[in-house]
N, C-alpha and C positions, 0 to 999 in steps of 0.2 A: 158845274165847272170844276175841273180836276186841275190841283196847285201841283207844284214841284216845290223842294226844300235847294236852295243854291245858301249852301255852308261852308265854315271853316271852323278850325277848333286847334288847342293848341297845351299843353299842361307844362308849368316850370317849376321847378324844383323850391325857387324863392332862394335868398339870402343867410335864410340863419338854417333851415333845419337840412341835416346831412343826406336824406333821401326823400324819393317822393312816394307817398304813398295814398296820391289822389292816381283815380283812372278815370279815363275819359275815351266814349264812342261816339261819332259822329260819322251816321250813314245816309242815305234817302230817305228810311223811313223810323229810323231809330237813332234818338239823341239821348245820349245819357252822362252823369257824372256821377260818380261815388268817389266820397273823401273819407278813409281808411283812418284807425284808430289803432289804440293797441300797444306802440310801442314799438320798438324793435325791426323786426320783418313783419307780425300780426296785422298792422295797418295796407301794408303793399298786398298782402295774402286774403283779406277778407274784401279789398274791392276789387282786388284781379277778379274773384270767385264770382263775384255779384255781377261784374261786367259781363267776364263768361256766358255768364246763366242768362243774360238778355240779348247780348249778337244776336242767335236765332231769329230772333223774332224782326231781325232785318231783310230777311231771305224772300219772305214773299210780302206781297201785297196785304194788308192787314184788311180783313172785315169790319162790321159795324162792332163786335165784340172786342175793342180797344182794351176795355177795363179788365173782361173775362184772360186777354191775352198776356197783359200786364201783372195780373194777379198772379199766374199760373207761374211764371217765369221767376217772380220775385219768393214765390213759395218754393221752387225748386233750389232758388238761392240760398236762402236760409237754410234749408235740410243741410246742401251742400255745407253750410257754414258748421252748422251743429257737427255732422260726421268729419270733418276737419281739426276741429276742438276735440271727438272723442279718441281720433287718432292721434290728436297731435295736444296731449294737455298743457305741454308749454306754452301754446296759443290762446288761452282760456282767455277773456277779455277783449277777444279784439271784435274790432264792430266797423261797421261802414255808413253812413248818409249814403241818402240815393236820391235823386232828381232825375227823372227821364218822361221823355215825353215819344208818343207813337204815331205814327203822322200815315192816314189813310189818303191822303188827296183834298178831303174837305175840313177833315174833324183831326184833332188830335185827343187821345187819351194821356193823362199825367198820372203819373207816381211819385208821391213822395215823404219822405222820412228823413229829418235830421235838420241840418241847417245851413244843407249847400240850396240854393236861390234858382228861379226861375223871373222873368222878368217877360213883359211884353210893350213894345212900343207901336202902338197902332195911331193913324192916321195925327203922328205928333206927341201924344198922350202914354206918358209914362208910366207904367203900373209893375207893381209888385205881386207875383200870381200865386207864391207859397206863402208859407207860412211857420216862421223858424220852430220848431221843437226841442227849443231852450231853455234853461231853467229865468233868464231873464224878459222870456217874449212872456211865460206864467207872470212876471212881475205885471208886466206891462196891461196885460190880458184883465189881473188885479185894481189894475188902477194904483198899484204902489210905488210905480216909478212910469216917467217919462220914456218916448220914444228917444229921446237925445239923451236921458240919462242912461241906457239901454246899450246907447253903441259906445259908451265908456266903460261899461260896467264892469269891474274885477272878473266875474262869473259870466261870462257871455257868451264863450264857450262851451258850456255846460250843457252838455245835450241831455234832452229826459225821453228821448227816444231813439232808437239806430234799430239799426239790423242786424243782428248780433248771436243768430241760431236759435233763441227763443222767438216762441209763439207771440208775433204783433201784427197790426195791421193797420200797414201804412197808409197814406191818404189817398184817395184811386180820383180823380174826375175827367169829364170830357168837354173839351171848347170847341166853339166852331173858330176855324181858320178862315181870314178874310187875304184876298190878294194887297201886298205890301206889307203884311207883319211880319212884324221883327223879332226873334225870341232870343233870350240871353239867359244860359243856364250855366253857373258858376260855382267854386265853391267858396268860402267862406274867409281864401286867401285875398282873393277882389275884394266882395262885398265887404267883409269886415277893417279892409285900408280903406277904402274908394269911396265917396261919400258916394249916397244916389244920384244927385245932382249933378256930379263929375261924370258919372256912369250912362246916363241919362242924355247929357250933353256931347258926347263922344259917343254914343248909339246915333243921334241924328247927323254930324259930323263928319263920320264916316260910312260912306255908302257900301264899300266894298265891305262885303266879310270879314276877308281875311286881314285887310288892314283895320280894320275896326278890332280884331283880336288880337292882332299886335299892338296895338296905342293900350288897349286895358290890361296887359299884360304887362308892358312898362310903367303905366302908372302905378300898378300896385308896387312893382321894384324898385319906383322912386319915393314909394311909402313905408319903406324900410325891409319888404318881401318876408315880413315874418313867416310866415307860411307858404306851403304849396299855392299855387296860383295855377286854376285848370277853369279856361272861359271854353263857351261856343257859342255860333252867333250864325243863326240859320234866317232867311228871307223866304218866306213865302211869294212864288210867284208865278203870275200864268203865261209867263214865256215859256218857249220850248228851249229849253237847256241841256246839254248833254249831261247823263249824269256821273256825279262823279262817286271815286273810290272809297270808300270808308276809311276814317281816318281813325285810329286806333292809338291812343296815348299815357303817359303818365306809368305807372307799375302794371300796366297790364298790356305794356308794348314792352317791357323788361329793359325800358330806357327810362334812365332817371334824366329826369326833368327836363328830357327833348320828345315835342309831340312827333308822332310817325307817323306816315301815307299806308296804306297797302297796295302792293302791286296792283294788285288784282281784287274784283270783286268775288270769288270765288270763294264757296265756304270752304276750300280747302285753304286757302289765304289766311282768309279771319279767322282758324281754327289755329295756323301753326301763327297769327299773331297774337292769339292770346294763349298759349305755351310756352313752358320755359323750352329753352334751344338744350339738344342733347350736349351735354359735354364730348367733344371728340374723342375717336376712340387710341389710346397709346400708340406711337409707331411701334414695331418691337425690330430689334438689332438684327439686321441679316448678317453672315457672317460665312464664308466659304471654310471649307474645307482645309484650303494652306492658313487661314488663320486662327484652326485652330491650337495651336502650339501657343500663339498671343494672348489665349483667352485668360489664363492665370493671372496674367500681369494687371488685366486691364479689370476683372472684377472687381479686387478692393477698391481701384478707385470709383469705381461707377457704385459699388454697397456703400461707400463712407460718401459719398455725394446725394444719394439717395436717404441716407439717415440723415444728413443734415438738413438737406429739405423736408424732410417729414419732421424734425424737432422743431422746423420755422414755421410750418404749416401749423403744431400744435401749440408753441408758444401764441400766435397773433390768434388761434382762435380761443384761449384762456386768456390775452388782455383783452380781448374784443367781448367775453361774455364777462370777464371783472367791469369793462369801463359798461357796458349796458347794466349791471346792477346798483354803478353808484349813481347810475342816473332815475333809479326808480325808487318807491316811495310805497309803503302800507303804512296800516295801522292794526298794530297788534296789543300784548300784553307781555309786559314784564316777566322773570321768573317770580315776583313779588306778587302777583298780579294784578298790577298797575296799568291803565291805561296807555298805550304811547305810538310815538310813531317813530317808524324806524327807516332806515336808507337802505337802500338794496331790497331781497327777496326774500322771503321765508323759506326757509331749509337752511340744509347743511351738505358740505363736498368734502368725504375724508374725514369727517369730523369738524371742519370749521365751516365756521357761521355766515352765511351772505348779505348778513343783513348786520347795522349796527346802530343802537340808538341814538335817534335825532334828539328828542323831547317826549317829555311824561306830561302827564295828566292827574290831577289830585284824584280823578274816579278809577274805582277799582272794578274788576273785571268781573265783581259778585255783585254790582251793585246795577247791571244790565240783565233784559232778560234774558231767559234762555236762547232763546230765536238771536239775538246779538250776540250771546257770548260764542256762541257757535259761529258767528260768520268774523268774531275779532279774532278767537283760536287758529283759523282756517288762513288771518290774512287778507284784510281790505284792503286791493291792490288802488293806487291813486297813480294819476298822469302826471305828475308834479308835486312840490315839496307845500305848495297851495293849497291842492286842491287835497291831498292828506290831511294838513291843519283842518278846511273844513269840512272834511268827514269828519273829523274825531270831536271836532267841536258840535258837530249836526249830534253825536252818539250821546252825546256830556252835557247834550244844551238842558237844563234845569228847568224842563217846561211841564207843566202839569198833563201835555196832550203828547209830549217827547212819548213815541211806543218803544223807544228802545229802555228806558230806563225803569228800573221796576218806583213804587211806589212806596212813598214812607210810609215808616211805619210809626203807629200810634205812641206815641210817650205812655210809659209805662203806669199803672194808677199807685199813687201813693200810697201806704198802709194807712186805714183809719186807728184813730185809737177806739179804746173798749168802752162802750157806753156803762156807765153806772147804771145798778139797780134801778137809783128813783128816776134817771133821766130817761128807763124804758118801762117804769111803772105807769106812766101816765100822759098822753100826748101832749105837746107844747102847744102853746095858742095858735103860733104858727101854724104848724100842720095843721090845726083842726079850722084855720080858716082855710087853709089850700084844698082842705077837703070838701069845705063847705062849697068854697067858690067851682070845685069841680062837679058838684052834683051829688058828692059820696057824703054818707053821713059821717061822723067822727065815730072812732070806735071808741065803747065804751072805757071807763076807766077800770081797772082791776083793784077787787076789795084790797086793803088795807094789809089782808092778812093774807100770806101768801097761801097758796093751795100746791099740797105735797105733788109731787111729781110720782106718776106712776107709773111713769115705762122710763127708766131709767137711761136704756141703751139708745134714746132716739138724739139725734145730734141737731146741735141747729142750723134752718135751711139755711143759712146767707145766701144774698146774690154772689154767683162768680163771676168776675167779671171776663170780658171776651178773651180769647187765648189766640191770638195772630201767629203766622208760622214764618219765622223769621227768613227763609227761605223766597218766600213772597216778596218782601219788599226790604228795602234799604234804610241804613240809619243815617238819621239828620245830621250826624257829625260828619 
């Protein structure tokens, strides 16, 4: 029996953050969400790419190789990613989540990376089908904290995996699809307001789609919309249904925070919906013959209108790259070199500084290994003034197993004093019990009368003790 997907999908911008840089596709046979990182534009540019690179795999009818199709797609993504960052090194850090699922008729094949959610509601029965790639789902996984300690948790955010042009691999499986299931693939703007329970009871609630994406979308914004907010909410079923157009949204419809239709299902469509639109091209001035005699009068004004708008164009893009540096956060080293973390970016423009110190650190920049001092010189870029404190705290934490820190070094051996004569004429009891107890016999005592020394130039052996290279490791002060 061959199912149809009857969908709808939708991404908002949310409340507090100024762009959206979740994307979201919903087709017949390709659902997906990627929720964008980075910062800046890096977050809208790294899931636009990711979206990109899977459309395709909407165009025809997918075979039994869901995973083999999936794979392919998400590997072309990442290349893309990497040769984006080598073209564009102001990008360096940005990464995306991905959640997508690939729907043959019977079976669907899943991918997924990061901590945007997949859900399924079958015959009533609420279930969670991913599985976050968080630094707090590790807690959980640990047995160190609670599932409800979890969804409060400072760090929960904290992805330990994305898609970010490095070599990874994401989670690949295949489910069979039953007529009436329900799938809800989101990002992290929902799940992380919306209890399950809420989400769960508003999946059976709302039968329609589309209105079921609308109710989960206003709940999250009456949860304060910290976040992007990007749902879709596909029904498995074997009615004959007309099918519909792909819906294309979020930063990779080049509309913040309003989801888009596509005209059309044509991959000439879905190609110019995930492009940016060309900038229009200048009118230029026509201008007869009798008005050339005018032409004097009227250039200065049109050159000194044209200068001022090009000094407005460069002013708002130097406050726009000032106000994006005081909003970012590394952690570096002092000229002292002192641990710290600093606001804004590492470099310099002109000679001044982009960056200016927040807070120090008692550990100094010699007292990490090599492999860290190199990546604190270089600039550990953070998402927040947070999530810097705890990097620089992860680099300083005073833990015997911490690999960034080198390791103390041994307190130095006090000088002995010089043994008298008699006291190395002849063993003490001591020793000659420690010898005895060892198995060794005690050496004998030496005659009374000493015996001349006949090789003059021989020195005596002492032990030396061990010589540690201070380079190695750090001092306990």
């Amino acid at each position: 029996m061959t199912l149809t997907l009857r969908y709808a999908a939708h991404s908002d911008r949310g409340l507090i953050r100024d762009g959206n840089q979740d994307s979201v596709y919903a087709g017949p046979r390709l659902l997906a969400v990627a929720d964008g990182m980075g910062g800046m534009a890096a977050g809208d540019v790294a899931s636009n790419i990711v979206i990109g690179a899977l459309a395709p795999l909407d165009e025809d009818v997918p075979g039994d190789a869901l995973v083999d199709a999936l794979r392919s797609a998400v590997g072309t993504a990442n290349q893309q990613l990497r040769d984006t960052v080598d073209a564009n090194p102001q990008l360096e850090g940005m990464g995306t989540t991905l959640t997508a699922t690939l729907f043959s008729g019977s079976k669907i094949g899943m991918v997924h990376i990061g901590d945007s959610r997949a859900y399924l509601l079958r015959n009533g029965e609420f279930a969670q089908i991913t599985k976050d790639d968080t630094y707090v789902q590790m807690l959980v996984d640990e047995g160190r904290i609670s599932a409800e300690e979890a969804s409060s948790h400072p760090q929960r955010s904290l992805l330990t995996r994305a898609l970010d042009g490095r070599d990874i691999d994401p989670e690949y499986s295949v489910r069979q699809v039953l007529p009436g299931d329900r799938y809800l693939i989101c990002s992290d703007g929902l799940s992380g307001v919306v209890s399950a329970e809420t989400i769960a009871d508003t999946m059976r609630e709302y039968t329609d789609p589309q209105q079921c994406v609308e109710r989960l979308v206003q709940l999250a914004l009456r949860g304060g919309g910290p976040d992007n907010i990007t749902v879709i909410i596909a029904d498995a079923t074997d009615r004959d249904i007309v099918e519909s157009s792909p819906i294309v949204g979020g930063a990779a419809a080049r509309d913040r925070g309003m989801a888009t239709s596509a005209d059309v299902s044509t991959p000439a469509a879905r190609a110019s919906a995930l492009s940016a639109p060309r900038p229009p091209a200048p009118e230029e001035p026509t201008a007869g013959r009798d008005d050339e005699p005018d032409q004097p009068r009227r250039r200065p004004v049109r050159t000194a209108a044209m200068l001022v708008g090009l000094l407005v164009i460069i002013g708002g893009g130097l406050f726009a790259g000032w106000s994006y540096t005081q909003r970012q956060y590394y952690v570096g080293a002092t000229d002292a070199g002192q641990l710290a973390v600093f606001r804004g970016v590492p470099g310099q423009v002109a000679g001044i500084d982009l960056s200016t110190l927040h807070s120090t650190s008692p550990v100094l920049l010699d007292d990490l290994t090599l492999a860290a001092q190199e990546q604190v010189k270089q600039g550990i870029q953070a998402r927040s003034e947070t999530d810097a404190a705890r990097r620089l705290a992860d680099l300083t934490n005073d833990d015997p197993t911490n690999p960034n820190l080198k390791p103390l070094c041994p307190p130095s051996p006090s000088p002995s004093a010089p043994e008298s004569p008699e006291a190395s004429a002849s063993p003490s009891p001591r020793a000659s019990a420690a010898a005895s107890a060892e198995g060794r016999s005690p050496r004998p005592e030496p005659s009374a009368t000493p015996t001349p020394t006949t090789t003059p130039d021989v020195l005596p052996t002492d032990t030396v003790p061990p010589v540690f290279d201070p380079a190695g490791c750090r001092s306990a002060e």
